[in-house]
N, C-alpha and C positions, 0 to 999 in steps of 0.2 A: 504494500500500500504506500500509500506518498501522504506524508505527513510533513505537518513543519514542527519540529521541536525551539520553543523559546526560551532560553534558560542555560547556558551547558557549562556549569559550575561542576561540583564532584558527582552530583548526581545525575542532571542534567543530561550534561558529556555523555557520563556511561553511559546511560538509557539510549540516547542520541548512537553511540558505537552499540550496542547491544541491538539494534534494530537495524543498523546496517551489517552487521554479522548475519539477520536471518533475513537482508534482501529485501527489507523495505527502501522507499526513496527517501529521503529524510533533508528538507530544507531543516539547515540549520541558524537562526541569532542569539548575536550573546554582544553586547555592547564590545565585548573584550576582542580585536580585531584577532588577538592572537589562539581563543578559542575556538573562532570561526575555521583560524586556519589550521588549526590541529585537525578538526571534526573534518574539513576539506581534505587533507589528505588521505582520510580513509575512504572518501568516498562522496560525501554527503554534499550537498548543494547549499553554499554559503549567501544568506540574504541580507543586505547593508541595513536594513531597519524593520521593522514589523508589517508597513507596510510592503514593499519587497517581498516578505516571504509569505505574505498574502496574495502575491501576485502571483507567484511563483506556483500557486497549489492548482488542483483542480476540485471543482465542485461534486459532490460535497466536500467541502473544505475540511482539513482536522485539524487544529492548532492543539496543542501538548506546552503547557505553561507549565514551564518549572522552575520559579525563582522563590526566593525568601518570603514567607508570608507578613502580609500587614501593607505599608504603601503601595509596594512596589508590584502585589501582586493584584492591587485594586487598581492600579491605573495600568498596566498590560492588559488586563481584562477589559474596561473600558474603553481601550482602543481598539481592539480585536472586535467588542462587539459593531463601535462603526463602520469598521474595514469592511466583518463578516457579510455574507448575503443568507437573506432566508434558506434553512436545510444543513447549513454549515452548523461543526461542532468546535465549542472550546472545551479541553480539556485542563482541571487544576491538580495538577500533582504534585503539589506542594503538602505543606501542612499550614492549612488554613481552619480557621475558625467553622463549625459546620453552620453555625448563624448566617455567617457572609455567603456561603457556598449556596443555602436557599433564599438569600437573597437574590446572590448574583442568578443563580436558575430561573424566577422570577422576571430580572431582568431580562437576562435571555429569553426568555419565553414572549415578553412583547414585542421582540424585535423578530420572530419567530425563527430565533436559532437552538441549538441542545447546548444544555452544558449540563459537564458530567464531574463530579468531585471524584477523585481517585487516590483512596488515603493508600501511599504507599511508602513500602518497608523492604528491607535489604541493604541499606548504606552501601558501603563502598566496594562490596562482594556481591551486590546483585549483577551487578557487570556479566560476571561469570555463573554465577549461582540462580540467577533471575530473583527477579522482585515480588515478593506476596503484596498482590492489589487489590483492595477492598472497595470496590466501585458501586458510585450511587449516578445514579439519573434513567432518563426514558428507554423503556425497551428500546424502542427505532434504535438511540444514540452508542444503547450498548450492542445490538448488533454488528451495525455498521463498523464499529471501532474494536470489534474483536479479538480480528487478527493481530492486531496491536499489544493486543493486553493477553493474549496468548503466549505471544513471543518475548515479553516481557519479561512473564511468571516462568516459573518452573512449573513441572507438571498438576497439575491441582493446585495452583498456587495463585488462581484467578478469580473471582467473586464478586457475582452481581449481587449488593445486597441489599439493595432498596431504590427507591427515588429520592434527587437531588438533596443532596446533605447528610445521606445516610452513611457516606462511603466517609468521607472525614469524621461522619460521628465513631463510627467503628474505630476509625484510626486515633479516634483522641484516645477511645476505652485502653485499645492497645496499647499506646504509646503510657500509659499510667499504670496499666499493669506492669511494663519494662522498670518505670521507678521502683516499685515496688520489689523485682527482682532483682537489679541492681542494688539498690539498697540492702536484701539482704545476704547478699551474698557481701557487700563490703563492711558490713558489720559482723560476719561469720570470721572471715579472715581478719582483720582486726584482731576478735576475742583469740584467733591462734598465734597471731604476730605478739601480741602482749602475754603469751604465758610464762610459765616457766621452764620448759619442756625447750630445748634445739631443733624448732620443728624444719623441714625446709616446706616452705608452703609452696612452691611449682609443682613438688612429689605429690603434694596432697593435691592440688588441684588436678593433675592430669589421672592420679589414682581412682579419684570421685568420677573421671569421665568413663570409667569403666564397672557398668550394674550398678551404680550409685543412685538411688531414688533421687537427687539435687543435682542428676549430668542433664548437660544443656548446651546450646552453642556458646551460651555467655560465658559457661566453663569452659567450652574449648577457646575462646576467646582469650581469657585470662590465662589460661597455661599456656599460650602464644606470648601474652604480654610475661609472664614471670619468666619466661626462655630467654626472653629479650633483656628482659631488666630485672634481674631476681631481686632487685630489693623495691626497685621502682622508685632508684635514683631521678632526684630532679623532678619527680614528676607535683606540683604544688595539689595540694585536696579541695580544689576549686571546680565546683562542679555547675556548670550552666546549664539553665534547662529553654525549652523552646516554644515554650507557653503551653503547651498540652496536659500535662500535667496540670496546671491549674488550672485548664478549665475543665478537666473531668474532674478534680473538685470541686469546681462550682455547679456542674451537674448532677453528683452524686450529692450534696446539699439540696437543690433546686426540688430533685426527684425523693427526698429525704431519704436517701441509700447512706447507712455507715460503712464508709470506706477508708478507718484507721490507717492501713498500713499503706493504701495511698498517699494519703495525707500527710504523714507523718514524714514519708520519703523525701514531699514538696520540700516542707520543713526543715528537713535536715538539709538540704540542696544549700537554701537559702543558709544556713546557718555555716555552711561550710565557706562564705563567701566574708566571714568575717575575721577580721585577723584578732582582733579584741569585742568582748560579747558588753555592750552596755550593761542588758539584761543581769551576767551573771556577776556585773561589777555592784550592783544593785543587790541581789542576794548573799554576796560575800559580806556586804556592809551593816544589812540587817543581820544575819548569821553573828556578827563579831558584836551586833547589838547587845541582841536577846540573850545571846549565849557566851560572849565569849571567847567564839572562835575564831582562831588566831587569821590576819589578814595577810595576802603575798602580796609584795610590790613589785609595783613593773619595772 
């Protein structure tokens, strides 16, 4: 199929070469002259701005948005819809807000195009591995863009699973269950790095990959990283997250779902981002109050 991919950052890119590996056509922009021309030499047809690669397609058009969610992916969509012609599809494979996504569907819909949210996962090994996509919008839109999201995924690793904004809502749930299991998994190792025992915890982790109720890719992930860095020199405990995570909190609030150990994971994110905790300067203070006990200075 011939698609135009806009976007071709780490994920972008891949996605962008992972579809000219299975022989789609693939208009590619990316402001970055020099991603246009990497994505050109494997193949792909480079377009100097939005419009360009809207030129470039044929009807039904498919645009594949994949840039950082928030501005940047409201005004590419806003353009794309005046470019588009009735029948044409935008797709968002970002990770966007599912609010916006039935909005922007909305939008689309009076200009009588499709747009389709497409919460998707794999990071930097879907390249190779394919991407699990969780897609929301109209029958028609997901027909027609199939083959697309076929070649994407790995086998089974494709999913209609609702109308407009359902596919980002999935990917938010998803994306808060990952806190959740990162989270426990770095408070597991923690509790073995602080024992008294000489553990080496790489043995432990690749050990757990084998019949371990807790093996997972994110364990085989980590016993990559501990191969690489057994002590995980240099690396700062600063941990950023991408908005999803808070807003499947504010959903599982909204929906009155208790969801602690999401929560809690947001929490700790944030708290890792402090070098000094106001808060616990504050409870040292009372503590040496009421009781006593003894204060440390900085």
């Amino acid at each position: 199929m011939k698609l135009a991919m806009i976007g071709l950052g780490r994920m972008g890119g891949n996605m962008a070469e992972r579809l000219l590996r299975h022989h789609h056509h693939v208009v590619v922009y990316d402001p970055s002259e020099e991603a246009r021309d990497r994505l050109r030499e494997m193949g792909a047809e480079p377009a100097s701005s939005l419009k360009d690669a809207v030129a470039r397609l044929d009807p039904p058009r498919i645009a594949w948005v994949m840039v950082p969610a928030g501005d940047i992916t409201e005004d590419t969509i806003r353009q794309l819809f005046d470019l588009l012609s009735p029948g044409d599809i935008v797709i968002d494979g970002g990770n966007s807000n599912f609010h916006d996504s039935m909005r922007r569907g909305e939008a689309a819909q009076a200009k009588h195009l499709e747009f389709v949210d497409a919460g998707t996962s794999g990071g930097i090994w879907g390249l190779n591995n394919g991407y699990c996509l969780m897609v929301g919008g109209s029958a028609k839109a997901i027909e027609i863009s199939a083959p697309i999201f076929r070649d994407l995924a790995p086998e089974d690793g494709f999913l209609h699973v609702g109308p407009t904004g359902s596919g980002h809502f999935v990917k938010m749930v998803h994306n808060g269950i990952e806190y959740g299991l990162l989270q426990a998994y770095g408070e597991g190792f923690e509790i073995l790095q602080k024992s008294q025992f000489p553990l080496d915890l790489g043995a432990i982790a690749e050990v757990w990959r084998h019949g371990s109720v807790v093996r997972s890719w994110l364990l085989d992930l980590l016993t990559d990283a501990y191969r690489s860095n057994p002590t995980l020199e240099h690396i700062r405990g600063y941990v950023d997250d991408s908005g999803e995570g808070r807003w499947t909190v504010e959903e599982a609030i909204a929906e009155n779902v208790p969801a602690p150990v999401i929560t809690l994971s947001l929490l700790s994110r944030l708290a890792s981002r402090q070098d000094e905790s106001y808060s616990a300067k504050v409870i040292a203070a009372l503590r040496n109050e009421f009781g006593g006990h003894a204060l440390h200075s900085e």
